[in-house]
Legacy VTK file of the C-alpha trace (Angstrom):
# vtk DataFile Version 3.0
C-alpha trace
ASCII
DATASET POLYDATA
POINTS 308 float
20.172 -19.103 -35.115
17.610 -16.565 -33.546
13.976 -17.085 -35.178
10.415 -16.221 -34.219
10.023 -18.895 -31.918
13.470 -18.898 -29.852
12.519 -15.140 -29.505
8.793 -16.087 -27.713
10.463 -18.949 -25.396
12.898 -15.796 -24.477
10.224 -13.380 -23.877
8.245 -15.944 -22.148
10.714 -16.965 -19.820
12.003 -13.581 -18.727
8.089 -12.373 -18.480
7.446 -14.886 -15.678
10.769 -14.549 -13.891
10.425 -11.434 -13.350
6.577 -10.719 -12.855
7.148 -13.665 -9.789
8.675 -10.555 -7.647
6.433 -7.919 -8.959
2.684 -7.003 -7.122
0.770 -3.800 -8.163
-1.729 -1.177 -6.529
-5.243 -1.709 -7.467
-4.739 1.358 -9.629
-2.298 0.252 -12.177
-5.149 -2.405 -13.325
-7.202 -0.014 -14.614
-4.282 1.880 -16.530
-2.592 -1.179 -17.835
-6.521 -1.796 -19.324
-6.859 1.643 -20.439
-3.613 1.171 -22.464
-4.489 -1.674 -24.351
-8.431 -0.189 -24.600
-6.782 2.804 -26.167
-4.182 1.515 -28.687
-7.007 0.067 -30.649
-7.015 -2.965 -33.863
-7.520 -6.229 -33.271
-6.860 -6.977 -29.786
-10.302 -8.453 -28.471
-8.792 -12.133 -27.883
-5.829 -10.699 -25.742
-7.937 -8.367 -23.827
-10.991 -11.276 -23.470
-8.316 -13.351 -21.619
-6.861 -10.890 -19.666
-10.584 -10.871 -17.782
-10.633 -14.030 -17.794
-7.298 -14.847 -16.010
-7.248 -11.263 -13.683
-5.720 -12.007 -10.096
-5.648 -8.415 -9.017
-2.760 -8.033 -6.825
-1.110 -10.479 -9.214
-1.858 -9.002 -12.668
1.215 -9.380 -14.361
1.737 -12.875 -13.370
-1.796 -13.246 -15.429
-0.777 -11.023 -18.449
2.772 -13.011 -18.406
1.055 -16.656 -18.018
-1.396 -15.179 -20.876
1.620 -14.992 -23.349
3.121 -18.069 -22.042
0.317 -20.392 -22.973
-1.813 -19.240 -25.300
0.583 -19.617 -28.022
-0.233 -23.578 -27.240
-3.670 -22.753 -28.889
-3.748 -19.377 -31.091
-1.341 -17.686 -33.481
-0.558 -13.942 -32.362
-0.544 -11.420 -35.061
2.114 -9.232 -34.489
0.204 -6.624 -33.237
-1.147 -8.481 -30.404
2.432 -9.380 -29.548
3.483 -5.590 -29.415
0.095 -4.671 -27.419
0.921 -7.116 -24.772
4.479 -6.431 -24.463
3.551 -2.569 -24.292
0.748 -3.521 -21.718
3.588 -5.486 -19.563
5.608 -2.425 -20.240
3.538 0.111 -18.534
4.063 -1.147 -15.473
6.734 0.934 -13.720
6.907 1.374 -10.023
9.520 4.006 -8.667
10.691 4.897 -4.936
9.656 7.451 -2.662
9.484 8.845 0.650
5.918 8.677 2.821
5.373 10.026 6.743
3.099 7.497 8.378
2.484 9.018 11.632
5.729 10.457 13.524
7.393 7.927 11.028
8.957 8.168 7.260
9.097 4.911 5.161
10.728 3.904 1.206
7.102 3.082 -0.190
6.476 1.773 -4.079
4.769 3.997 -6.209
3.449 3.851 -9.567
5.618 6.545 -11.908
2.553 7.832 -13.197
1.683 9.549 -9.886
2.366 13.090 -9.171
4.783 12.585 -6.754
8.116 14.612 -8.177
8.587 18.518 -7.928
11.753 18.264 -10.315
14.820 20.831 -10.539
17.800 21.046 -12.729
20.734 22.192 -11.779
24.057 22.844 -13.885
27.115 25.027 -13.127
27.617 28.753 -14.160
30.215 31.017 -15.323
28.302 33.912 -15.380
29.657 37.060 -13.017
27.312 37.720 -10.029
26.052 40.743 -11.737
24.664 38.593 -15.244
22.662 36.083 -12.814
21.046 39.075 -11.089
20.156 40.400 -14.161
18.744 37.122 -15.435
16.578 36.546 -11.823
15.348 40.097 -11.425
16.773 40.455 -7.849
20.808 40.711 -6.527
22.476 37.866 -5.975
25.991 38.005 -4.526
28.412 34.736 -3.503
30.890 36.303 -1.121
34.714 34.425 -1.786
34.627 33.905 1.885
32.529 33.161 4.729
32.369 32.807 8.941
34.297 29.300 9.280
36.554 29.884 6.785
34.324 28.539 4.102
35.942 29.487 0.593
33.603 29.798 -2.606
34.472 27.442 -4.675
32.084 27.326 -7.835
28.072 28.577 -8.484
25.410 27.557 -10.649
22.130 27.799 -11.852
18.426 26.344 -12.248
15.358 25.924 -13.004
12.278 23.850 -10.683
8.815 23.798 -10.899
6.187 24.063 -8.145
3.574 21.643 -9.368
3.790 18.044 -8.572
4.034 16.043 -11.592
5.000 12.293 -12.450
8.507 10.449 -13.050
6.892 9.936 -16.627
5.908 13.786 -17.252
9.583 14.620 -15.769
11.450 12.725 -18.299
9.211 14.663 -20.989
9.558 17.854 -19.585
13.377 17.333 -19.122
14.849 18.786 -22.004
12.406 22.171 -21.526
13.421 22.395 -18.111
17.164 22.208 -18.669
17.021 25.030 -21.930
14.424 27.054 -19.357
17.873 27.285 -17.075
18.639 29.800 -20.036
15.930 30.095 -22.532
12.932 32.967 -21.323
10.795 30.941 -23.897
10.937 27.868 -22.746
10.922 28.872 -19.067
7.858 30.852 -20.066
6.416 27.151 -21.587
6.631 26.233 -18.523
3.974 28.357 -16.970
1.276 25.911 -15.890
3.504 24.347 -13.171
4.638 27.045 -12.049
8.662 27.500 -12.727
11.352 29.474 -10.575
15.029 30.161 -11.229
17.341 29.697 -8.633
20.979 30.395 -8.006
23.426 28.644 -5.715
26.927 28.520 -4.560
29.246 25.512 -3.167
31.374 26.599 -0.497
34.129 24.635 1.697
36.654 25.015 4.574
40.369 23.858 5.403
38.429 20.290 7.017
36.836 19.740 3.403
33.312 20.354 5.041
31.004 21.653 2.524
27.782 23.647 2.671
25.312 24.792 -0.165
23.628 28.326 -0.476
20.844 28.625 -2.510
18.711 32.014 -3.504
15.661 32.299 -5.435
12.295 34.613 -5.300
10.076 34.151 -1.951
6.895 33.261 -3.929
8.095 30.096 -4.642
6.933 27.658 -2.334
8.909 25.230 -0.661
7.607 21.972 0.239
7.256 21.077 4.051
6.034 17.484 3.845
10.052 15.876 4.441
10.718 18.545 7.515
11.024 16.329 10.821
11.569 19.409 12.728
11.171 22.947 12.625
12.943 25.290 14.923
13.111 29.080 14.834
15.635 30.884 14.976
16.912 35.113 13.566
19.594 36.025 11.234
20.273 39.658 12.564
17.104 40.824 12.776
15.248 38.365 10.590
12.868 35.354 11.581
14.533 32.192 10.314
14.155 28.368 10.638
15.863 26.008 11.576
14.944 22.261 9.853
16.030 18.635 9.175
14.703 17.185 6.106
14.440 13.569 5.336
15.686 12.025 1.974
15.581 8.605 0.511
19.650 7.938 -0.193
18.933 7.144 -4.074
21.520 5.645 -5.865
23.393 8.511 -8.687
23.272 8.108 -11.809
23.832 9.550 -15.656
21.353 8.982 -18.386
21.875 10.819 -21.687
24.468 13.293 -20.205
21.971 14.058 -16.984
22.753 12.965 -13.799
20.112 12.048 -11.990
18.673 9.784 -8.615
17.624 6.582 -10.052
13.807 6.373 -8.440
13.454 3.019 -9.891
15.952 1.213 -7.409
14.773 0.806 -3.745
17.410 2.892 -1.129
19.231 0.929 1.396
18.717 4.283 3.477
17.012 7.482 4.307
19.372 10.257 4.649
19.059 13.457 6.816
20.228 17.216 6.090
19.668 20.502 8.318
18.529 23.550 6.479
18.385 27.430 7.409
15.674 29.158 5.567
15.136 32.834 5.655
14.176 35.473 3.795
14.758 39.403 2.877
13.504 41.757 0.316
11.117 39.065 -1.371
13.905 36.369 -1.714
14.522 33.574 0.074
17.868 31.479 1.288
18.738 28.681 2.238
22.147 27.267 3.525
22.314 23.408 4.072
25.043 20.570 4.834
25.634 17.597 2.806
25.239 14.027 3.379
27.632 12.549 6.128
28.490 16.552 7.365
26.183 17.490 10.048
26.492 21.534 10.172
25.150 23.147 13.482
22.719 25.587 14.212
24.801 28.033 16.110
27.454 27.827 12.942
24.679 28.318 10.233
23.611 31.155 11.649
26.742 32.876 11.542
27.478 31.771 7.735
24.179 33.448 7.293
25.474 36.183 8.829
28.499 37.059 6.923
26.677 35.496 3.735
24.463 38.896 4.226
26.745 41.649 5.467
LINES 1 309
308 0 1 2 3 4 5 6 7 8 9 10 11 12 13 14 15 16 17 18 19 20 21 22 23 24 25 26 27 28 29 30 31 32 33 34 35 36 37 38 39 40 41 42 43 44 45 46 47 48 49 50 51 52 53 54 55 56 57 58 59 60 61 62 63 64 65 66 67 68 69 70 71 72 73 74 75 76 77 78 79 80 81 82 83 84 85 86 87 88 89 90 91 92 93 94 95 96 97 98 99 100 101 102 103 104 105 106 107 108 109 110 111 112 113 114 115 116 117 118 119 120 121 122 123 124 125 126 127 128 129 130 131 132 133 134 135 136 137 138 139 140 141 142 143 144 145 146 147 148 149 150 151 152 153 154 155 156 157 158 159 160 161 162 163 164 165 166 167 168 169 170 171 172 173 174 175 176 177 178 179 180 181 182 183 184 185 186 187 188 189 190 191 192 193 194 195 196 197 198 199 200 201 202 203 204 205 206 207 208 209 210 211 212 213 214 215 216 217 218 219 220 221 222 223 224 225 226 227 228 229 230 231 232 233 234 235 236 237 238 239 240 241 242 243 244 245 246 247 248 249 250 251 252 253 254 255 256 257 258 259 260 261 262 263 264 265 266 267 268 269 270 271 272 273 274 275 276 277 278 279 280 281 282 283 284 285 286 287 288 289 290 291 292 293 294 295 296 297 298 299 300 301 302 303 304 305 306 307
């Protein structure tokens, strides 16, 4: 039978198993402090012994061996219980992608970091025309392309510019996915800076697939993953040429989104080439997928017949 003190030996146990693998920037100390500053009541024991037992680079080992043994020598009220767990809690890490020099590395980052410019993507069954309408400039998927590359289904979304954190993403998520539609959320959205895009999946008789993606010029598009840059013309048109580096995050659904799961290290990085141009104030962008290198020479004249 489950009572009060099974449940601490439970929480105490899986505390220290798991804070044995876990070390922490210098900057998560302060926020894990702030946290427990902020929440307020009677917590001046808890946070007393937390400066008294601080390892830096080994905080939650502290916090963890905090709730293992003082419960030897003090009664927690409940509420110290729930500020510590919460306290333990904050500590997420996720994932990303950092050039050191000529080099890109998987590097551990807290999730409160602006590190994520997020998009949401889902498919559309609206007619070429409708998404025009709905983007303010003309967007038309062509049924077939140079290669023999047959449309095969389009959607829509919605990204911001600004750089925000895996925490503020999850809390802007539902927003961003009704500002695919919705002019009033998308308008909510203003102070990092949304865009609407459209895009089209295409494929040939070899099952090779390619992505084409349109959306207004002013958006920015982020350079930092390009390992090279290489320029090229689509007719008459200055284009590049580019690789981009990914980390190969494991997919996954949550709540009906699927998403990459920033919280598990990749086994991999993963590279995809990208043509970027642009023509009348919009820009475009054709680009392989994982495993199916696509050519310069060959993107160029998808481009090409994308345009005519």
């Amino acid at each position: 039978m489950m009572n009060k003190s099974n449940l601490e030996t439970m929480i105490k146990k899986d505390l220290i198993e798991k804070a044995s693998e876990v070390k922490l920037p210098d900057e998560m100390i302060s926020k894990m402090m702030n946290r427990i500053e902020n929440k307020g009541g009677n917590h001046n024991m808890l946070k007393d012994r937390i400066h008294n037992t601080m390892m830096k680079k080994w905080v939650v080992v502290s916090i963890c061996g905090i709730l293992a043994t003082t419960a030897m020598m003090y009664t927690f009220s409940e509420k110290a219980w729930a500020l510590a767990l919460d306290a333990v809690g904050t500590i997420k890490t996720i994932f990303v992608l950092e050039k050191s020099g000529k080099e890109y590395k998987i590097v551990e980052k807290s999730a409160t970091d602006p590190l994520i410019s997020p998009t949401y993507v889902r498919t559309s069954k609206l007619s070429d025309e409708e998404i025009s309408k709905k983007l303010g400039f003309t967007v038309t998927f062509p049924e077939k392309l140079y290669g023999e590359y047959k449309h095969r289904d389009k959607g829509e979304g919605v990204g911001i510019q600004s750089q925000i954190s895996e925490e503020m993403m999850r809390q802007l998520e539902s927003v961003m996915i009704d500002a695919i539609d919705d002019d009033t959320a998308f308008n909510g959205l203003s102070e990092y800076k949304p865009y609407r895009f459209a895009f089209a999946n295409y494929i040939d008789n070899k099952n090779h697939h390619i992505c084409i993606s349109i959306h207004d010029a002013e958006a920015s598009v982020p350079i930092e993953n390009y390992s090279t840059v290489v320029k090229t013309k689509i007719g008459n048109k200055d284009a590049i040429w580019t690789e981009m580096i990914f980390p190969d995050y494991e997919h996954i659904m949550e709540n009906g989104v699927g998403r990459s799961n920033l919280f598990q290290k990749p086994e991999s990085i993963v590279k995809m080439n990208y043509l970027i141009w642009e023509s009348n104030g919009v820009r475009y962008t054709i680009n392989d997928v994982k495993g199916q290198e696509l050519l310069m020479k060959e993107a160029v004249k998808i481009a090409e017949s994308f345009m005519k």
